[in-house]
N, C-alpha and C positions, 0 to 999 in steps of 0.2 A: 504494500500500500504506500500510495506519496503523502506526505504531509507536509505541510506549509504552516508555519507557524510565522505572524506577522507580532514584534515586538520591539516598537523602537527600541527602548532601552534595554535590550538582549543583552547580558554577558555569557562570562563563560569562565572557565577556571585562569585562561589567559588576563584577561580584560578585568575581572570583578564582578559587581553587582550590574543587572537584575540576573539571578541563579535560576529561579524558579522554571522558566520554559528550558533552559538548556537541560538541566537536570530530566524534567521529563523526555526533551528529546534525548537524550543520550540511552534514556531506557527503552525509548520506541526504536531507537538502531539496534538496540542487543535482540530486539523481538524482532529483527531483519527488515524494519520498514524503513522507506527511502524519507529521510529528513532533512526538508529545507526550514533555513528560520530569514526571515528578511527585516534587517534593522539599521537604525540610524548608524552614518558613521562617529558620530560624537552624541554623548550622555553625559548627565551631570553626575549622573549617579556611578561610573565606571573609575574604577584606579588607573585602567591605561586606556588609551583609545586607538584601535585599527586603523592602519595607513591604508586610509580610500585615497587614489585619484579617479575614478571614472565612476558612473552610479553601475550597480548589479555586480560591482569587481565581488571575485568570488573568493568565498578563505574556504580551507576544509578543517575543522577540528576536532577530534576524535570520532570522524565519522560521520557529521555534522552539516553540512553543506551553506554555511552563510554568505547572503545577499546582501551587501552593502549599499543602502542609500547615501550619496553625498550630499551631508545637510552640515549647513554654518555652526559655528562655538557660541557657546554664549557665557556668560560670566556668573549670571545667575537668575532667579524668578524673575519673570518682567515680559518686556518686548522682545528682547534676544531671546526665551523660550517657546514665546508662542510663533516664531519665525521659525525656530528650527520645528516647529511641530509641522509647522503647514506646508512647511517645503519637503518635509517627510510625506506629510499623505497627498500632496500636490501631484511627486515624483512619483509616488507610488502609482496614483490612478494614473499617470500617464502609461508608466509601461505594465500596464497589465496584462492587456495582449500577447507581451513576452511574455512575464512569469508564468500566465497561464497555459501557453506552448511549449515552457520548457521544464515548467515542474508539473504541471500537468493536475492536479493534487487531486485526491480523493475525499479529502477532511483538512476545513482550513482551521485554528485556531487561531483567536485575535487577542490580545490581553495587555494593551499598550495603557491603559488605566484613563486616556484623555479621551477614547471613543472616537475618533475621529477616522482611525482608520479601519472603520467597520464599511465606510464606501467600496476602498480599493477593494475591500478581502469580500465583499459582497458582490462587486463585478464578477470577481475571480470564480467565486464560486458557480454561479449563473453561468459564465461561460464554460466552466470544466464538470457541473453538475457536480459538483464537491459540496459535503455536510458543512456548512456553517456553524461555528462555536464562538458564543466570544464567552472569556473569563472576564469575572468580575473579580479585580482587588478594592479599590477602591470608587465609592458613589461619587464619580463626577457628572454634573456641576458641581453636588449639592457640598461636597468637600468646603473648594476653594469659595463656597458663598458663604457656608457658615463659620470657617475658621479664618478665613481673609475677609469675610463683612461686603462681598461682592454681588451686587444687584444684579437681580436673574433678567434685565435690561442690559447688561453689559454684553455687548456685540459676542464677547469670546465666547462667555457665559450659555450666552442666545445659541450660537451656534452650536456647543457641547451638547446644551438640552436637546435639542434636536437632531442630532446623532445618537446619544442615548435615547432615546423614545424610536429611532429607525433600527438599532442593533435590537431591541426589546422585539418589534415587530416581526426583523428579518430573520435572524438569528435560529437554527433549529435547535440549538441547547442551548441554556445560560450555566455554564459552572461560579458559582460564587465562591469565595472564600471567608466571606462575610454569612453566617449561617441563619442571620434573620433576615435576609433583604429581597424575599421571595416580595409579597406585599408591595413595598415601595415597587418593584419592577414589574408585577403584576395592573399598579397603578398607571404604569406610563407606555402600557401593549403590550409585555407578554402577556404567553398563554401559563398558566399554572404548571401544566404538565411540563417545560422546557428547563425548568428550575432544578439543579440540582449543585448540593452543597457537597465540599468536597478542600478539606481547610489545606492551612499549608504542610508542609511536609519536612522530611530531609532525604540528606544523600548519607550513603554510608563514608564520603567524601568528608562529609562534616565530622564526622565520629577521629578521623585522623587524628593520632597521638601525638601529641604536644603537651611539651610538661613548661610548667609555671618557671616563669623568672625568679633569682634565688628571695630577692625581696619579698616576693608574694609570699613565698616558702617558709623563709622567716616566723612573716608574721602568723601564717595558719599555726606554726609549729608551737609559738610563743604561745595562743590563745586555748591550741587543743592540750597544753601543758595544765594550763588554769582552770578546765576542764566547762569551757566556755561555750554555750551553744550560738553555731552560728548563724546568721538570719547575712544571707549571700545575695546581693543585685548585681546582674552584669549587663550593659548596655550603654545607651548613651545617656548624657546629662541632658536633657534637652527637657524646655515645660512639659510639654507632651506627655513624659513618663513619670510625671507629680511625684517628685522625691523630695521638693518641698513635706507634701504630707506624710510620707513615710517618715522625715527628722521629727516632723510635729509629735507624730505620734511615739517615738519611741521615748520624748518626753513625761507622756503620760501612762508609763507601763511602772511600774511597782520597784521601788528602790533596789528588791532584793534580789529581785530579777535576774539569773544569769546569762545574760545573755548579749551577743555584742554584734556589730552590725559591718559587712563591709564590702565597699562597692567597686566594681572595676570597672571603667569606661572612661569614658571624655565626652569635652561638647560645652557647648555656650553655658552652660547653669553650675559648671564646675566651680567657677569663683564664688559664686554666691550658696551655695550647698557647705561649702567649707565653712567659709564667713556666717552661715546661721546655727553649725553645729561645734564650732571652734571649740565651747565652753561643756561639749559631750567627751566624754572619754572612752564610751562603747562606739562610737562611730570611726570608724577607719577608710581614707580616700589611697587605694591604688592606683599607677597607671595602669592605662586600657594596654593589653594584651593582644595577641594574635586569634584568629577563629578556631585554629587548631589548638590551644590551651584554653579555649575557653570550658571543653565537659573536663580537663583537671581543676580548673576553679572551683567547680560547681561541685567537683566529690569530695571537697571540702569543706563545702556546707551544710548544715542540716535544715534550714528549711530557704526559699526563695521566693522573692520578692517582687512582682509586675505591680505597676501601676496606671492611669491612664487619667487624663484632666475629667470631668465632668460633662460630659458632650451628648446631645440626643445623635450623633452620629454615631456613636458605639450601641444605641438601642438595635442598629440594624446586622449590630454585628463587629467582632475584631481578628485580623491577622496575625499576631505580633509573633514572627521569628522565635524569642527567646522563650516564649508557653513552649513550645516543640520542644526547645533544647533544655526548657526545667523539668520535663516530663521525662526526656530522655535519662538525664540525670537520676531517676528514682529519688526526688525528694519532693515533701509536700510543700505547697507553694499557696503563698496570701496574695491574691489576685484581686485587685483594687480597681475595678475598672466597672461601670455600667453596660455590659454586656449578656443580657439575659440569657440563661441558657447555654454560658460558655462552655468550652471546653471543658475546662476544671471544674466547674460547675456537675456535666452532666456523667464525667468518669469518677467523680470523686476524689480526685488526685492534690485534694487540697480545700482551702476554704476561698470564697468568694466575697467581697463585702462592697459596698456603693465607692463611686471613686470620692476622692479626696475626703471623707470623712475619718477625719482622727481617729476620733473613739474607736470606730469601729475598725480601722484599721489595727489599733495596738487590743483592742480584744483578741482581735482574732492571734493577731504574736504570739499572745500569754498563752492563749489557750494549746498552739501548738508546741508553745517552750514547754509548758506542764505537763505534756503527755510522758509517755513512758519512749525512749530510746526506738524501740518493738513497735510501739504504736505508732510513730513517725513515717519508719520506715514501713507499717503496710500501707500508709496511707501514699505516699509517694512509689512504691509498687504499681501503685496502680494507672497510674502514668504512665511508667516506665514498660509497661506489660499493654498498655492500649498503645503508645506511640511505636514499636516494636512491631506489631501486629499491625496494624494500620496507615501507619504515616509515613511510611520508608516512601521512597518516592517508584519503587520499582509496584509495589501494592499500586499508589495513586496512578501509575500509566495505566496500569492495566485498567484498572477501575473506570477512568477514563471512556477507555475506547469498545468496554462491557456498557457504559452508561450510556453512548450515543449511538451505541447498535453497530461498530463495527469492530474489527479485527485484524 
């Protein structure tokens, strides 16, 4: 079978981030199916970026067969990205025609998060008689209108909604990654039946052993001497992941408490995260680490820590990378986010509590600092036994292409 997967911001283990589509293609090549991905030459989100000079120049990587669009740099959010978007799906609709004669595809997948390029891969399909799929990561417009304050009159805005309301229509499956967003998409022309949730995943790539910097070592060593439970974040500092309220609350947890707290990442809130818990002494700032040390981090903690601002955009649902990787971990994890029905929620792998509420954040700490050693660890088992079973990403292809009817 050919598959075409359309992802401006495509990486790959070369390049960086976005992981998600290469990963599933890498496992739709081991099941012998012909994999093209076709993506921008430049990303914001990429650690290195592919030497395109011509558009469709072709790379091969591990099997892989990437279609380079040549689209301009930009610097950051603004009018330099909504330039490179359009010149991606501009270029795209024009050479369709090619793609469609030379990859030919059976099953397109789309999942570029802006919707825009549900056109070009909507052609494609039409002309090759190929299943349409677009994934949903994230709900654009409604994203950048609710957390950038941007009026669904705003031309870009306008034009988003209107590509999302045509991928809803056109689209013969929606995979979301967001597990409550049936409804909303239901609201704007899917059909019911086309919805299917399917969160994120890993690679056994990510599992790669990597051991901790000696400082990090150190200090674990220092803390499990004093026989200290740990309460472990790893991510970025960024508002987004309210660790403002995680300091608040461990303010409010019981003097006697043993328990001590410590986080590995970087990011804009670092200065100010320090600067509020300066006068804590259970609080410990690491630097951020490699992705491959990041599951030694984590088997040094005993329990783990997500957070997430207070947003009706998490009512429809959350992705967050590091649930997968605290689950993998086998530890139970206080999951601080407005997400009904989460993950940890529905495997039990932890406790769940509204975002940015103190209280209820350092309840939920105590309760899992006081349990028994035993009790911790079935609790976080159960993560580690559903992420195992379910989330590898070689499971998610397959599930995939069991869920749209082909093979």
């Amino acid at each position: 079978m050919n598959i075409l997967i359309i992802n401006h911001y495509i990486g790959s283990s070369l390049y960086g981030m976005d992981y998600r589509q290469y990963y599933l293609a890498k496992e739709w090549v081991k099941l012998g199916h012909e994999v093209t991905i076709l993506g921008a030459s430049f990303s914001h989100l990429r650690i290195h970026q592919p030497e395109v000079s011509i558009d469709l120049q072709e790379e091969l990587v591990e099997g892989i067969r990437y279609r380079w669009i040549n689209t301009p740099k930009y610097q950051a959010s603004g009018i330099g990205r909504i330039l490179n978007i359009l010149v991606f799906v501009i270029k795209s609709m024009f050479y369709t025609g090619r793609i469609s004669r030379e990859v030919n595809p059976d099953f397109i997948l789309v999942a570029s998060t802006y919707v825009l390029d549900i056109y070009p891969a909507n052609r494609i399909a039409r002309k090759c008689g190929a299943k349409l799929v677009y994934e949903l990561h994230d709900l654009w417009p409604l994203s950048p209108m609710i957390i950038g304050g941007y009026s669904n009159y705003h031309p870009f805005i306008a034009l988003v909604q209107r590509a999302e309301n045509f991928a809803c229509r056109k689209s013969d499956y929606f995979i979301s990654l967001l597990g409550n967003a049936k409804d909303y998409l239901v609201s704007h022309g899917m059909k019911p039946e086309k919805f299917i949730y399917i969160p994120n995943g890993y690679s056994m790539d990510d599992l790669a052993a990597g051991s901790l910097p000696a400082e990090h070592r150190q200090l674990f060593e220092k803390l499990k001497s004093q026989s200290k439970i740990i309460v472990g974040y790893a991510g970025g500092y960024a508002p987004s992941n309210a660790l403002v309220s995680m300091i608040k609350a461990t303010r409010l947890l019981p003097a006697n408490l043993n328990v001590t707290f410590v986080l590995v990442g970087n990011g804009s809130e670092k200065e100010r995260l320090i600067e509020l818990s300066k006068d804590l002494e259970n609080i410990h700032f690491l630097p951020s680490i490699s992705k491959a040390a990041i599951p030694d981090f984590l088997s040094y903690c005993d329990i783990l820590y997500a957070g997430g601002i207070s947003s009706t955009l998490h009512n429809y649902g959350t992705a967050f990378n590091k649930v997968t990787d605290y689950m993998l971990a086998g530890k139970p994890i206080v999951f601080a986010v407005d997400d009904p029905n989460s993950l940890v929620e529905q495997v039990g792998c932890g406790l769940q509590v509204p975002a940015e509420r103190t209280e209820e954040i350092a309840s939920a700490i105590a309760h899992l600092v006081n349990l028994k050693p035993l009790e911790r660890i079935v609790i976080g088992m159960k993560g580690k036994d559903y992420a195992e079973k379910e989330l590898g990403y070689s499971s998610i292809a397959q599930k995939i292409l069991e869920s749209i009817g082909v093979q």
